[in-house]
One Martini backbone bead per residue (centre of mass of N, CA, C, O) as a GRO file, in nm:
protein
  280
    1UNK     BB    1  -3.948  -0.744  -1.691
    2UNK     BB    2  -4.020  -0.855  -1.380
    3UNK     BB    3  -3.922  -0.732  -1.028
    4UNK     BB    4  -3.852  -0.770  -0.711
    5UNK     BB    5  -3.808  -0.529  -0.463
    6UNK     BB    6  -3.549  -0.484  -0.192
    7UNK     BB    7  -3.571  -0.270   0.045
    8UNK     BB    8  -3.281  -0.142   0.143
    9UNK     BB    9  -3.052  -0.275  -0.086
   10UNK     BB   10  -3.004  -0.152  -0.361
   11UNK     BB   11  -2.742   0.028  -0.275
   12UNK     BB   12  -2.568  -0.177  -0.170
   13UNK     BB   13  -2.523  -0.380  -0.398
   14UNK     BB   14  -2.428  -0.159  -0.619
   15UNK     BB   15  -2.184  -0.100  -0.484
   16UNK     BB   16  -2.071  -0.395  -0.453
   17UNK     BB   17  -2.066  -0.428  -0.742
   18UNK     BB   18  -1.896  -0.231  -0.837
   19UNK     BB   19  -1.627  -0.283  -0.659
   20UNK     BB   20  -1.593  -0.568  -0.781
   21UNK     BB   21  -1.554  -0.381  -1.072
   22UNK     BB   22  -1.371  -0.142  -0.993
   23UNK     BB   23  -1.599   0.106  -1.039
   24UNK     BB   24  -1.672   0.438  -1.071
   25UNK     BB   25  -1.886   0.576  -1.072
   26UNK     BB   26  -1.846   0.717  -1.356
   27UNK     BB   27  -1.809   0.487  -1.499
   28UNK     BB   28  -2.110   0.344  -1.450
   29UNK     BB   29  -2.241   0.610  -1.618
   30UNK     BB   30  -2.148   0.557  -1.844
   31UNK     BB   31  -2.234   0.274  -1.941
   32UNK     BB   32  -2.540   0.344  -1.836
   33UNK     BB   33  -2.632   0.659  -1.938
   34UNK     BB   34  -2.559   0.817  -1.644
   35UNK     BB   35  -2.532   0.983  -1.395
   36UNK     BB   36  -2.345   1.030  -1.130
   37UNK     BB   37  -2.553   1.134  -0.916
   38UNK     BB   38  -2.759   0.955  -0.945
   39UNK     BB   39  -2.583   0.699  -0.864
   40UNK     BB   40  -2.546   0.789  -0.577
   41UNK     BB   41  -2.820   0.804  -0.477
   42UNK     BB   42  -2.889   0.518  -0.521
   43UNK     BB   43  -2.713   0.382  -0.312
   44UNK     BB   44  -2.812   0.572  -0.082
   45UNK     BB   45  -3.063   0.455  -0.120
   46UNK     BB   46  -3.380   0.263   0.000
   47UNK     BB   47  -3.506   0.246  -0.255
   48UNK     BB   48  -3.706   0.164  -0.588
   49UNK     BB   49  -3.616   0.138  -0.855
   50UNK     BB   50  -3.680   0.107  -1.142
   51UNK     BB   51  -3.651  -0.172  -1.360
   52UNK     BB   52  -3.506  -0.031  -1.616
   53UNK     BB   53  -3.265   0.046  -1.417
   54UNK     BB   54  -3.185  -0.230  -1.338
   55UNK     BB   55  -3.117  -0.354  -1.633
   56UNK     BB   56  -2.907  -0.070  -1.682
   57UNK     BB   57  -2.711  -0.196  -1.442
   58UNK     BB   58  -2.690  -0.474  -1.513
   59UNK     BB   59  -2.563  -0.458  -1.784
   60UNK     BB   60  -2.324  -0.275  -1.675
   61UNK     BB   61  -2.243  -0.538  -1.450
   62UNK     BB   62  -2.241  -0.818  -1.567
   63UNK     BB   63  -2.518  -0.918  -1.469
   64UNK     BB   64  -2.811  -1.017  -1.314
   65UNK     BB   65  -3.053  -0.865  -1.174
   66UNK     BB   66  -3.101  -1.035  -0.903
   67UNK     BB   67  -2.815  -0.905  -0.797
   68UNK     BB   68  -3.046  -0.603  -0.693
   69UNK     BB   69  -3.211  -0.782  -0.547
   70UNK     BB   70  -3.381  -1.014  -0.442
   71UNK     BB   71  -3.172  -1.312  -0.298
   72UNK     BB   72  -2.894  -1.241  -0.408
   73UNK     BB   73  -2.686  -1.463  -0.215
   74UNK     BB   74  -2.943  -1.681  -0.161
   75UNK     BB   75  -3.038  -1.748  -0.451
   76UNK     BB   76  -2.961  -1.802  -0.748
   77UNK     BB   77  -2.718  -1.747  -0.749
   78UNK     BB   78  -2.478  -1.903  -0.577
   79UNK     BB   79  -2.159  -1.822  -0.712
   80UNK     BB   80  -2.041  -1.547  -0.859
   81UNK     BB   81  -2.185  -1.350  -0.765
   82UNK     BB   82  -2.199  -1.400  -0.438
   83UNK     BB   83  -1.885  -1.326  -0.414
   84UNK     BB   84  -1.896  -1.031  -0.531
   85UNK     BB   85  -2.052  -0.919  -0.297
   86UNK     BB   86  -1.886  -1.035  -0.084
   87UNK     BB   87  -1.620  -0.838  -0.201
   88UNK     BB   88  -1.739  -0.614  -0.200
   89UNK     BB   89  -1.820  -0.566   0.104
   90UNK     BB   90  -1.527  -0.600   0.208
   91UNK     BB   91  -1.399  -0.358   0.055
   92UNK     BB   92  -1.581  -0.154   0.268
   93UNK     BB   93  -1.499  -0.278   0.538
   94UNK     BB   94  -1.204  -0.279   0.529
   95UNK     BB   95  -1.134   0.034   0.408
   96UNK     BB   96  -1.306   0.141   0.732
   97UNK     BB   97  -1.272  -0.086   0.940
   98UNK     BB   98  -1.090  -0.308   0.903
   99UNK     BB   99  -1.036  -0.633   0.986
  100UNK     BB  100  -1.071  -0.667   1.284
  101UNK     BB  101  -1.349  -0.459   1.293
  102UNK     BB  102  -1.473  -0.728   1.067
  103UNK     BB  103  -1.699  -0.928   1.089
  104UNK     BB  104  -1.894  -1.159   0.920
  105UNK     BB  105  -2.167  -1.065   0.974
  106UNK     BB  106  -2.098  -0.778   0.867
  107UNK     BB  107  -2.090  -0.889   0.585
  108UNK     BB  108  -2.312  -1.052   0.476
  109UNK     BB  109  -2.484  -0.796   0.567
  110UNK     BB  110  -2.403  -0.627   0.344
  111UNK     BB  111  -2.412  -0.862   0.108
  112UNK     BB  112  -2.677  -1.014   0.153
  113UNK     BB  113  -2.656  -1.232   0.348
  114UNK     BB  114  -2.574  -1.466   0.532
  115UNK     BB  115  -2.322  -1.665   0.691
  116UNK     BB  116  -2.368  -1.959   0.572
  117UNK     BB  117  -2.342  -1.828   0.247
  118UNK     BB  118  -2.048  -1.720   0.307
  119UNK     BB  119  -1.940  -1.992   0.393
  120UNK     BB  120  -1.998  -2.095   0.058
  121UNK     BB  121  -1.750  -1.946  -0.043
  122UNK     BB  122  -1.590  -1.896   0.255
  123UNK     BB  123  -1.398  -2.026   0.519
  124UNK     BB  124  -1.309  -1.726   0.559
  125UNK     BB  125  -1.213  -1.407   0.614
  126UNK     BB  126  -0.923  -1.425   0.522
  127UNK     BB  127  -0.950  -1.558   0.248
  128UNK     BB  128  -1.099  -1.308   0.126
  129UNK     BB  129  -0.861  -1.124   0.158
  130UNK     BB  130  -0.681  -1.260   0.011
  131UNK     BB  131  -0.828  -1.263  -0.267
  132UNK     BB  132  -0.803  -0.941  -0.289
  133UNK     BB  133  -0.507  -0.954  -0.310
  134UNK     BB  134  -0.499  -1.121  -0.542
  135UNK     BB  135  -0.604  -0.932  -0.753
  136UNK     BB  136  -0.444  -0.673  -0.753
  137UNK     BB  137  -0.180  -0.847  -0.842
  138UNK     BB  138  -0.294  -0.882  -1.088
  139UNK     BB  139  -0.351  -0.597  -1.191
  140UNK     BB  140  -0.093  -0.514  -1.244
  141UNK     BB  141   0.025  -0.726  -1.425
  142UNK     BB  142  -0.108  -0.674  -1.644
  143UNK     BB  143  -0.048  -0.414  -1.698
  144UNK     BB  144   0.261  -0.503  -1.799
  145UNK     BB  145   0.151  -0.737  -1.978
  146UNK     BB  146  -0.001  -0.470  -2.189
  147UNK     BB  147   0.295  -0.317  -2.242
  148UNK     BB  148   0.440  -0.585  -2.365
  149UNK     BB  149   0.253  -0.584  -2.640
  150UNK     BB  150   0.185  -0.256  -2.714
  151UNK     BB  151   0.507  -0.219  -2.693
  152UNK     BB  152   0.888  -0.190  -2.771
  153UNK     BB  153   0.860   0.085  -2.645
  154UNK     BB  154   1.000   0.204  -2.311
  155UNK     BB  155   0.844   0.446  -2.274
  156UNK     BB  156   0.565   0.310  -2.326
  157UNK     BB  157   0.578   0.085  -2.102
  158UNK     BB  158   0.596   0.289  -1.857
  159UNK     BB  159   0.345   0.490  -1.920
  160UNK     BB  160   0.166   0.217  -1.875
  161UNK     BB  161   0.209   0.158  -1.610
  162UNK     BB  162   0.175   0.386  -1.426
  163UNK     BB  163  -0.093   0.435  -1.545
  164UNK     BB  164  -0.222   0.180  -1.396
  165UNK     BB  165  -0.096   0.231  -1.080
  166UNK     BB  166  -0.281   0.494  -1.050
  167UNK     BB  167  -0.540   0.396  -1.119
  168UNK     BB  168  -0.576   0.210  -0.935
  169UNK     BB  169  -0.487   0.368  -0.665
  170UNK     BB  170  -0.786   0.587  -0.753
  171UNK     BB  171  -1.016   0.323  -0.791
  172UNK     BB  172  -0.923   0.131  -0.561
  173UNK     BB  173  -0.977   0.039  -0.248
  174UNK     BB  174  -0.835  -0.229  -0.162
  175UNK     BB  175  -0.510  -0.122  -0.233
  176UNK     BB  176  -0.494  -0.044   0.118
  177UNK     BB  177  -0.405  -0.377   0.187
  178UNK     BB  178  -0.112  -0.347   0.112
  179UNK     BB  179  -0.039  -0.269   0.361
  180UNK     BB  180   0.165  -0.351   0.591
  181UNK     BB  181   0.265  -0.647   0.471
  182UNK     BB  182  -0.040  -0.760   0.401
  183UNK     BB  183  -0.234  -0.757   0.618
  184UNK     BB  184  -0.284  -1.011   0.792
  185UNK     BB  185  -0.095  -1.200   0.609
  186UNK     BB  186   0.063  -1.560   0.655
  187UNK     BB  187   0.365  -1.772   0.587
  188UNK     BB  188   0.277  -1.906   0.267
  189UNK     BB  189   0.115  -1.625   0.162
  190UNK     BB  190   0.327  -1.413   0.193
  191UNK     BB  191   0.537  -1.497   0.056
  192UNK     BB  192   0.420  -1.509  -0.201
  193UNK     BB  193   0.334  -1.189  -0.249
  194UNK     BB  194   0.622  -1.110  -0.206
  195UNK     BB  195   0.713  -1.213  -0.473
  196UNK     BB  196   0.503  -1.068  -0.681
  197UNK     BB  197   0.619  -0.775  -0.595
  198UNK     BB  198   0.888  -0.820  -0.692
  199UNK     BB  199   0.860  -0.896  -0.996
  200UNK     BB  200   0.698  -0.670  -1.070
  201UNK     BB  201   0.960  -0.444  -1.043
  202UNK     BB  202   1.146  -0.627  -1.201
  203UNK     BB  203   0.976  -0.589  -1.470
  204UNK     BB  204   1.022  -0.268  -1.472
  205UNK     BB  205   1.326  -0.229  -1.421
  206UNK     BB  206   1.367  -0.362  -1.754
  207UNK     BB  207   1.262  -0.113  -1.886
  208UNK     BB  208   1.459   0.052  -1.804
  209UNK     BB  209   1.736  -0.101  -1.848
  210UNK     BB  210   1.661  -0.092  -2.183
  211UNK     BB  211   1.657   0.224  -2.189
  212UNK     BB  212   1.964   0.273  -2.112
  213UNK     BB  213   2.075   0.087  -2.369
  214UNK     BB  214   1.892   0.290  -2.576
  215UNK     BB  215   1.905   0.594  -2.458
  216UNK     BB  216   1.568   0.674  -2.356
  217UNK     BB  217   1.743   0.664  -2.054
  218UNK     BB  218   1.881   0.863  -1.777
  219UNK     BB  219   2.004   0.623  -1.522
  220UNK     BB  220   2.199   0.539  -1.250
  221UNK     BB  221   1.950   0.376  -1.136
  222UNK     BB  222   1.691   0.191  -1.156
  223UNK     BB  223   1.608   0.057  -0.883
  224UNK     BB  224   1.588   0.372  -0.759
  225UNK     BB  225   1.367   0.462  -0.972
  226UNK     BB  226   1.149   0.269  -0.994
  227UNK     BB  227   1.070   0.305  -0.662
  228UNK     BB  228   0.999   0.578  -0.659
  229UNK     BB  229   0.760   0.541  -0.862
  230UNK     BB  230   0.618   0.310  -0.719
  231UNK     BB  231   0.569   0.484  -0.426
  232UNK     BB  232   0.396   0.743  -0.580
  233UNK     BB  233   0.203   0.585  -0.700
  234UNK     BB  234   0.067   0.440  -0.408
  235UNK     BB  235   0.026   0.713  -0.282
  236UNK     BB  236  -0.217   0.908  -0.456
  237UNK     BB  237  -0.471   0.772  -0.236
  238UNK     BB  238  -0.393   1.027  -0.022
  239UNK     BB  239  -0.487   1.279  -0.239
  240UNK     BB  240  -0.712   1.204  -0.375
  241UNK     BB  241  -0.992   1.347  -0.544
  242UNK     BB  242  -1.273   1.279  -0.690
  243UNK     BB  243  -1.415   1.574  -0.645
  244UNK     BB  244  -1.228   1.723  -0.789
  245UNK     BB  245  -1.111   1.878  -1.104
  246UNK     BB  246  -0.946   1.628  -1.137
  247UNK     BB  247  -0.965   1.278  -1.321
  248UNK     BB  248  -0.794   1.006  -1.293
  249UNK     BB  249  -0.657   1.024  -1.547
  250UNK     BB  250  -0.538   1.295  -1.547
  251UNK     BB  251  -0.393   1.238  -1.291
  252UNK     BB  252  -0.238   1.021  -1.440
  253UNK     BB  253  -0.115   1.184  -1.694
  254UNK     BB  254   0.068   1.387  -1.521
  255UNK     BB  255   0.214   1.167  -1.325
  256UNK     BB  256   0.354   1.025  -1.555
  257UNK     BB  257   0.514   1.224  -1.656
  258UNK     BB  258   0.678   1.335  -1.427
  259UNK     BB  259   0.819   1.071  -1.381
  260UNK     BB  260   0.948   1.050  -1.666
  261UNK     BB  261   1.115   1.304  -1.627
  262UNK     BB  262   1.292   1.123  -1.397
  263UNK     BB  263   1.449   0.937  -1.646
  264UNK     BB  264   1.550   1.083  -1.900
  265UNK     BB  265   1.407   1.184  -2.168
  266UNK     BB  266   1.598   1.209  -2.417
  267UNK     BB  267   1.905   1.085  -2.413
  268UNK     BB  268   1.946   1.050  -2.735
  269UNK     BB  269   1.993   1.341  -2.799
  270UNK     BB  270   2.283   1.361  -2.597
  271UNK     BB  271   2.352   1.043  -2.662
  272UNK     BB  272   2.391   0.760  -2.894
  273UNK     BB  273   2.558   0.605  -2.638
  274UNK     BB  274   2.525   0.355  -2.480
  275UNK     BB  275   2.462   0.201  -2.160
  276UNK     BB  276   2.566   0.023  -1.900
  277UNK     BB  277   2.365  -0.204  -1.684
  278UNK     BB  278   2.325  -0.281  -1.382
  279UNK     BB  279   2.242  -0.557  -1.199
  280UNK     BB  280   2.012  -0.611  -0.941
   0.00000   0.00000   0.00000
């Protein structure tokens, strides 16, 4: 297959659809076979890399080639590609200049389209913002709920969220959106938001107090136990380096271990009598 790249672009569109798809250099030097490096390199080129190295990297970000190349958003592409661009570029130009800092013309740019294309995916800048965070909290619930299907052992399942919510944390620029009671987010979207994050909360809560009653943590108080730990695990994305010794999962692997230790594991060898938990 030859495709003809736009130069100037390919570098911009692969960050973009990289951060829309979650991963990090990292993650997609792994997926596609090329170093960290490489993928730096790649992102910051205003060149163009050979056709095959778009195809393994089009392969390993499931899109179609042509969502690195020229027409992008404005292309063939035209429905779920174009969004992700948009959504790629989003997280991009909010995580760096703030909502208010970041015009339509703006995103368009970044995502290689015009604005009347980006109005065909979103009626408005807002609307964007929304979809991200409804992704975030999606992303959370998700890790929840792959934790009470893999185990129904409560230390298992604790161990299980925190460290998805310490990676989302480590590795999703767009979760620092989720500051200052969803800014700028108003009305019956903040009631929303604000509801699924208590709900979430409610969830983490319920296994530890599963696990206070089975005797497997010892905690005077779940609910201020939980709020603890998950705004610990919220904050680590202000001091974690990608660059520095240790990687996003390690980092996740040590703080949740760290974590689990503040719930008082092994209480079940201290005392073999369940213990009753109020429900907050």
């Amino acid at each position: 297959m030859t495709v003809e790249l736009a130069e100037g672009t390919v570098g911009a569109r692969l960050r973009a659809l990289r951060l829309a798809k979650g991963l990090t250099q990292e993650h997609l030097a792994r997926r596609a076979g090329f170093s960290d490096a490489y993928i730096s390199k790649l992102e910051r080129s205003a060149g163009s890399p050979p056709n095959a190295t778009v195809l393994r990297l089009a392969q390993s970000l499931e899109v179609v080639p042509e969502a690195l190349v020229a027409g992008g958003c404005d292309g063939e592409l035209g429905g779920a590609a174009g969004r992700r661009e948009i959504l790629g570029a989003a997280i991009e130009l909010f995580s760096t200049k703030g909502y208010t800092g970041t015009s339509i013309r703006q995103l368009a740019a970044r995502a290689g389209c015009s604005t009347a294309n980006l109005y065909h995916h979103f009626s408005a800048k807002y609307e964007i913002f929304v979809t991200l965070i409804e992704r975030v909290m999606d992303d959370h619930f998700a890790g929840l709920d792959e934790a009470l299907r893999r185990s129904e052992d409560p230390v298992e399942q604790l161990r299980h969220v925190l460290h998805n919510h310490l990676i989302l944390h480590m590795t999703r620029p767009e979760v620092r959106l989720l500051s200052y009671d969803f800014f700028p987010i108003t009305g019956a979207e903040l009631e929303q938001f604000i509801e699924k994050r208590d709900r979430y909360e409610r969830g983490v809560r319920a296994i530890v107090q599963r696990g206070v009653r089975q005797g497997a943590f010892d905690v005077d108080d779940p609910a201020v136990a939980v709020r603890a730990a998950m705004a610990a695990c919220t904050a680590v994305d202000r001091w974690f380096c990608p660059d520095g010794p240790l990687s996003a999962e390690q980092v996740a692997g040590r703080t949740s271990r760290f974590l689990l230790a503040g719930f008082g594991i092994g209480a079940r060898r201290r005392s073999a009598r369940p213990r009753e938990v109020a429900r907050a």
